[in-house]
N, C-alpha and C positions, 0 to 999 in steps of 0.2 A: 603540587598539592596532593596528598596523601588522601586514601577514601576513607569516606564513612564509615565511623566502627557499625559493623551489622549491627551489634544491638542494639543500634539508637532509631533500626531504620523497623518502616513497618513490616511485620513477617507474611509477605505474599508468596502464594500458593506456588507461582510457578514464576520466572523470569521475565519482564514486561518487556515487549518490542516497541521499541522507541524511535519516531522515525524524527530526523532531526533537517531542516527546511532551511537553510542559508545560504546567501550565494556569497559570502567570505569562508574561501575555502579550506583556510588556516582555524580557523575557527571552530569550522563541520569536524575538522579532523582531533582537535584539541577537545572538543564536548564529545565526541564518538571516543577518544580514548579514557577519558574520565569517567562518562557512563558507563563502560564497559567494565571500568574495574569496579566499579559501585554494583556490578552485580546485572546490568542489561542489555539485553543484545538490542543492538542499534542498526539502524539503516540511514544513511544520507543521501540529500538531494538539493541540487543546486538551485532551483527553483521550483514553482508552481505544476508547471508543465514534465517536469521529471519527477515530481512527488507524485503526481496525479498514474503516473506509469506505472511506479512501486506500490500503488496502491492496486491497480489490479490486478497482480500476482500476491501480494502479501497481507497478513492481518495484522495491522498496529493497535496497540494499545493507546500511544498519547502520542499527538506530536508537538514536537518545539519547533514553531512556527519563529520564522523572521521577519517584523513590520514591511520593512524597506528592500522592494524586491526589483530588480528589472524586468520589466513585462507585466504580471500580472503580481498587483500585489498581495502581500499578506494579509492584509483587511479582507480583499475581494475574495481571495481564496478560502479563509475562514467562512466568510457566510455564505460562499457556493458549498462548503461541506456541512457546513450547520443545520441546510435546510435538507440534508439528506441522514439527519440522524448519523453524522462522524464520530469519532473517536475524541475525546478530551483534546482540548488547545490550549497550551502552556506559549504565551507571546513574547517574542524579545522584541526589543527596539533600542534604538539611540536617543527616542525621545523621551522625557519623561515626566511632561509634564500632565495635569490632572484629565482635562480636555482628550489627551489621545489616551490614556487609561480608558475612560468613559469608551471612547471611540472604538476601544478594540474588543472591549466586553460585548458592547454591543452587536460587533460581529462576528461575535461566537464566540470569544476565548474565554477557558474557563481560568485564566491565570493571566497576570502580565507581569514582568519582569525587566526592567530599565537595565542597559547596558553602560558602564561596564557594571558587570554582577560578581558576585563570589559564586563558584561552583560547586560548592557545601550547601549552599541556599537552595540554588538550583533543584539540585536530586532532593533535598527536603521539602519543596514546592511540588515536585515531581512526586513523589510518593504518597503526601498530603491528596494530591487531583485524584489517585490514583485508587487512593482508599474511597473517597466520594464517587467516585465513578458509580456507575449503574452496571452491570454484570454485563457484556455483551451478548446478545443470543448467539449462539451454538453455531458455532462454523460447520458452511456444509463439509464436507469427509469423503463423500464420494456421489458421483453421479449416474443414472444408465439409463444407456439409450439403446431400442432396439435388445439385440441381442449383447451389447458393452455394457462393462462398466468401469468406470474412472475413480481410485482412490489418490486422492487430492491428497496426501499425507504421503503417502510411496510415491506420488508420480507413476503407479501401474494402471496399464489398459489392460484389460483382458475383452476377449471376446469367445460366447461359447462355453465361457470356463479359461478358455487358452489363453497365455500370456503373450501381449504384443510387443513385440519390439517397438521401443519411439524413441527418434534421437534425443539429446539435450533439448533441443530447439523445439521440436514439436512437444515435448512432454509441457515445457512451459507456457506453449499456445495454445492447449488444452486445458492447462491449469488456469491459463487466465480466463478464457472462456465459461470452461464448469463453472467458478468462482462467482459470475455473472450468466447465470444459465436465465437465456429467457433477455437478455438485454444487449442489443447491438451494440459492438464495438468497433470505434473505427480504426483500419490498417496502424496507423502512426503508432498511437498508442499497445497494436497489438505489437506492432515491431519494436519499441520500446519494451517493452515489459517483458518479453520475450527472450531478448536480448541478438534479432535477428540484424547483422550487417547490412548496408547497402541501401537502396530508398523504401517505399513503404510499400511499393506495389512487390517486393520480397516476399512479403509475407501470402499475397497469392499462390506462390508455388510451395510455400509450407503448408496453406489449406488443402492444394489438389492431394499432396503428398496425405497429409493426414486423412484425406476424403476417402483412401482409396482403403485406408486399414479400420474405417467403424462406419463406411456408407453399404449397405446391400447394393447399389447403384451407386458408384461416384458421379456419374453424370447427370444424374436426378436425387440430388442430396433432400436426405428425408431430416435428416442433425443437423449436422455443420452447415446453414443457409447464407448465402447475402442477400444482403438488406440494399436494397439499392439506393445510393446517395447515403449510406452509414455504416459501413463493413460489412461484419461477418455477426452471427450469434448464433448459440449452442442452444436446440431446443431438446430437451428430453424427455423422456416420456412422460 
């Protein structure tokens, strides 16, 4: 299926981040390449609990949510983001009758779309949500703490003025944190998002490591804190 001629689409400012929720993986990959020629940079996730991941490192514009999830499903997921002021929800499903319509508006989606669909409709749904949307406020950009400061855009620490070194791994546990400055995250999800190997208590040894380059004390962490029974979180000043 060939893409949309631009000029039929709406002329938005910059490229929307699309994060796309299915756990048919044929499918993720087939809507991730179609979007992307329509013009969107996209993100996928196999479920609830790996969307939830990408959402603490990245800012999305809309997501295409899948009703029928294993584990937690697309309805519940919808209105755990709904009642935190999320991003626009565009719904697929295999059902499509009037009843689960009703059903998925109500928990949150601002769209729903019966499967199988056309993928012309799609991105014209898509751009339609897109325009209605409400502006997002202003992503934070950078943080400081102490004598740091964190640009969320570069992935730089500086401290003092000076530039720190931070590996891949740390620069993205940082980023998830800043992102969420002020709210406890627990391990799983920082090793998720992150993108750290191995089990979840990994990412303790990525804290000591970062503690040691923005704490005046590492041993008596004044920023980087745990929360006990809830991770870690980023207080700044």
């Amino acid at each position: 299926m060939p893409p949309l001629d631009r000029q039929a689409q709406i002329d938005l400012t910059t490229d929307p981040h699309i994060l796309v929720v299915d756990d048919d993986r044929r499918l993720r990959q087939l809507l991730s390449r179609y979007l992307v020629e329509n013009g969107f940079r996209v993100t996928t996730a196999a479920d609830a609990a790996q969307a939830r991941a990408r959402m603490l490192g990245l800012e999305f514009d809309l997501l295409v949510l899948d009703l029928m999830m294993p584990g937690e499903s697309g309805l519940d997921f919808a209105q755990s983001l709904r009642g935190k002021g999320a991003v626009p929800i565009l719904m697929l499903t295999a059902m499509g009758e009037t009843e689960d319509r009703i059903k998925g508006l109500e928990h949150g989606a601002d769209d729903y779309l019966p499967k199988p669909f056309e993928p012309r409709e799609l991105v014209l749904r898509i751009l339609r949500i897109l325009e209605r949307a409400e502006p997002h406020p202003a992503a934070v950009r950078s943080v400081t703490f102490g004598d740091c400061r964190f640009d969320l855009g570069r992935d730089e620490l500086t401290r003092g003025g000076q530039l720190v070194h931070l590996t891949t791994t740390e620069a993205s546990l940082l980023r998830s944190l800043a992102r969420r400055a002020g709210e406890p995250l627990d391990r799983e999800a920082l090793r998720r998002a992150s993108g750290e190997a191995g089990s979840s208590r990994s990412i303790d040894v990525q804290v000591t490591r970062l503690r040691r380059k923005i704490e005046p004390d590492p041993k008596i962490p004044r920023y980087l804190c745990t929360v006990r029974g809830k991770g870690y979180v980023l207080r700044p000043d």
